[in-house]
TORKOL-4160 file (C-alpha; in steps of 0.2 Angstrom, whole numbers, padded with zeros to 4 digits, m for minus):
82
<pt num="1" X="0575" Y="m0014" Z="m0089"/>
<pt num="2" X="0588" Y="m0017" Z="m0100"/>
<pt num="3" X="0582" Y="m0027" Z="m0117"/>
<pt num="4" X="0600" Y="m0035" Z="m0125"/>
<pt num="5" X="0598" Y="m0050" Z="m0120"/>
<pt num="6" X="0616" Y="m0053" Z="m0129"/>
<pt num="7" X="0624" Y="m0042" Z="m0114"/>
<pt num="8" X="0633" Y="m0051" Z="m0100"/>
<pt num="9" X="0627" Y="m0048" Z="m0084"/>
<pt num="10" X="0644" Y="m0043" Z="m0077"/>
<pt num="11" X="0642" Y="m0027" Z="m0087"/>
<pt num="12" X="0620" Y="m0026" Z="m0081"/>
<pt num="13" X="0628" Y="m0027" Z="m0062"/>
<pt num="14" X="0640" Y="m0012" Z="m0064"/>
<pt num="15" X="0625" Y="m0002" Z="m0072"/>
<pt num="16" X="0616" Y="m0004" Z="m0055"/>
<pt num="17" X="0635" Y="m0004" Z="m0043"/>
<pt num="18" X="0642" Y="0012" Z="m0053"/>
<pt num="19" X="0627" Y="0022" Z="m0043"/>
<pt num="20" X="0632" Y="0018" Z="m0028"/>
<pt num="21" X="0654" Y="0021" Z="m0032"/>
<pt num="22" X="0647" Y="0038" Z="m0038"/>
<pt num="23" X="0639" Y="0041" Z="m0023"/>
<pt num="24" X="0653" Y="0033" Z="m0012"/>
<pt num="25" X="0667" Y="0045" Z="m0021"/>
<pt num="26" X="0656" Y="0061" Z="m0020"/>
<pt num="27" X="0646" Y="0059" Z="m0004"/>
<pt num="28" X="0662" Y="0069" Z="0008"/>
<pt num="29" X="0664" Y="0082" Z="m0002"/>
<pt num="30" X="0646" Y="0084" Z="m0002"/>
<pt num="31" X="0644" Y="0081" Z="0016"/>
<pt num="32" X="0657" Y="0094" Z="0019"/>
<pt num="33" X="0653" Y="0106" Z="0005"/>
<pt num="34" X="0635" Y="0105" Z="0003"/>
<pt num="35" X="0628" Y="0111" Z="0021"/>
<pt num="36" X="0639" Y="0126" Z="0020"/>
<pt num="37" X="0635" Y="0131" Z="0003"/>
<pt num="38" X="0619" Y="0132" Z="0002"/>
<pt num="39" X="0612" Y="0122" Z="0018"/>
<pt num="40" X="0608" Y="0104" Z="0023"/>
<pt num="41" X="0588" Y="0106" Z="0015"/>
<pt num="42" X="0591" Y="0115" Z="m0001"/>
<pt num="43" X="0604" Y="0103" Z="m0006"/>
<pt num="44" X="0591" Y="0089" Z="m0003"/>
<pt num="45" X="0579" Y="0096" Z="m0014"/>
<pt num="46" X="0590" Y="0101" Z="m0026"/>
<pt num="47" X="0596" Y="0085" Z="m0028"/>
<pt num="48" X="0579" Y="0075" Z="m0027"/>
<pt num="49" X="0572" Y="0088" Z="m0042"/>
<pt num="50" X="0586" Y="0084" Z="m0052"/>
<pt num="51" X="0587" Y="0065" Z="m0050"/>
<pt num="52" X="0568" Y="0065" Z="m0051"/>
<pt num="53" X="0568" Y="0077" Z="m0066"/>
<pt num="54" X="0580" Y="0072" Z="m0078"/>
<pt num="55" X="0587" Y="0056" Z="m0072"/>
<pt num="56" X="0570" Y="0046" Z="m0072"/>
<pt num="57" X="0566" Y="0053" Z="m0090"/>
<pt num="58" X="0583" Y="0049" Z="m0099"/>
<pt num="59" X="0584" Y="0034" Z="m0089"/>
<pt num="60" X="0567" Y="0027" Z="m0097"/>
<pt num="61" X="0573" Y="0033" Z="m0115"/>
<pt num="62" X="0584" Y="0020" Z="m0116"/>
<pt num="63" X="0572" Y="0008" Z="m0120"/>
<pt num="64" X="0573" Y="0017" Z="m0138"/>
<pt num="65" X="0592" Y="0014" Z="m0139"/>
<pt num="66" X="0595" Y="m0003" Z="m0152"/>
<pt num="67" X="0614" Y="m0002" Z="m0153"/>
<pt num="68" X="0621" Y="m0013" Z="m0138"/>
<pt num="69" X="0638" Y="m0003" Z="m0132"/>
<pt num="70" X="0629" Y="0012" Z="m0135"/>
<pt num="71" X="0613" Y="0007" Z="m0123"/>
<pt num="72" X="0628" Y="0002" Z="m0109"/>
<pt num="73" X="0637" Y="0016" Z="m0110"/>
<pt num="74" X="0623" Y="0028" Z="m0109"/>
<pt num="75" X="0618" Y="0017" Z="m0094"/>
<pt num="76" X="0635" Y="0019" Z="m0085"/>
<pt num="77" X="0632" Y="0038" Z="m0088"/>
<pt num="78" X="0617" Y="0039" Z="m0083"/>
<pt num="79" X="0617" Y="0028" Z="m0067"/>
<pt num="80" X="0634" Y="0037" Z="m0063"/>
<pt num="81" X="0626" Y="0055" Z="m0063"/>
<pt num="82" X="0608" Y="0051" Z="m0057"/>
């Protein structure tokens, strides 16, 4: 999964935990905004397409990044949005 083997491992374990401080910061004002906006199953599957959709295909193009920082902070961004 992630090929600099120069990395620290501190920085791969934030990759993996900024997914679930992005969920933890968003999830209320999903929970109160979602439902009413556009409904409890819509919101699901909208947000299953797009994690699905974009995020597992941009997530696996990192393998093609060689420059170290760059690989880390498109993981961060990645991880943080999908």
């Amino acid at each position: 999964m992630f090929p600099h083997s120069s990395t620290a491992q501190v920085q791969y374990g934030f990759v993996v935990g900024i997914a679930f401080l992005s969920c933890f910061l968003t999830g209320p004002a999903f929970a109160e905004w979602g439902p009413a906006l556009i409904g409890p199953r819509r919101l699901f599957l909208c947000s299953m397409t797009v994690m699905v959709a974009e995020g597992g295909p941009m997530f696996a193009m990192l393998d093609y990044v060689q420059d170290k920082s760059l690989f880390l902070g498109l993981s961060y961004l990645y991880r943080s949005y999908y």
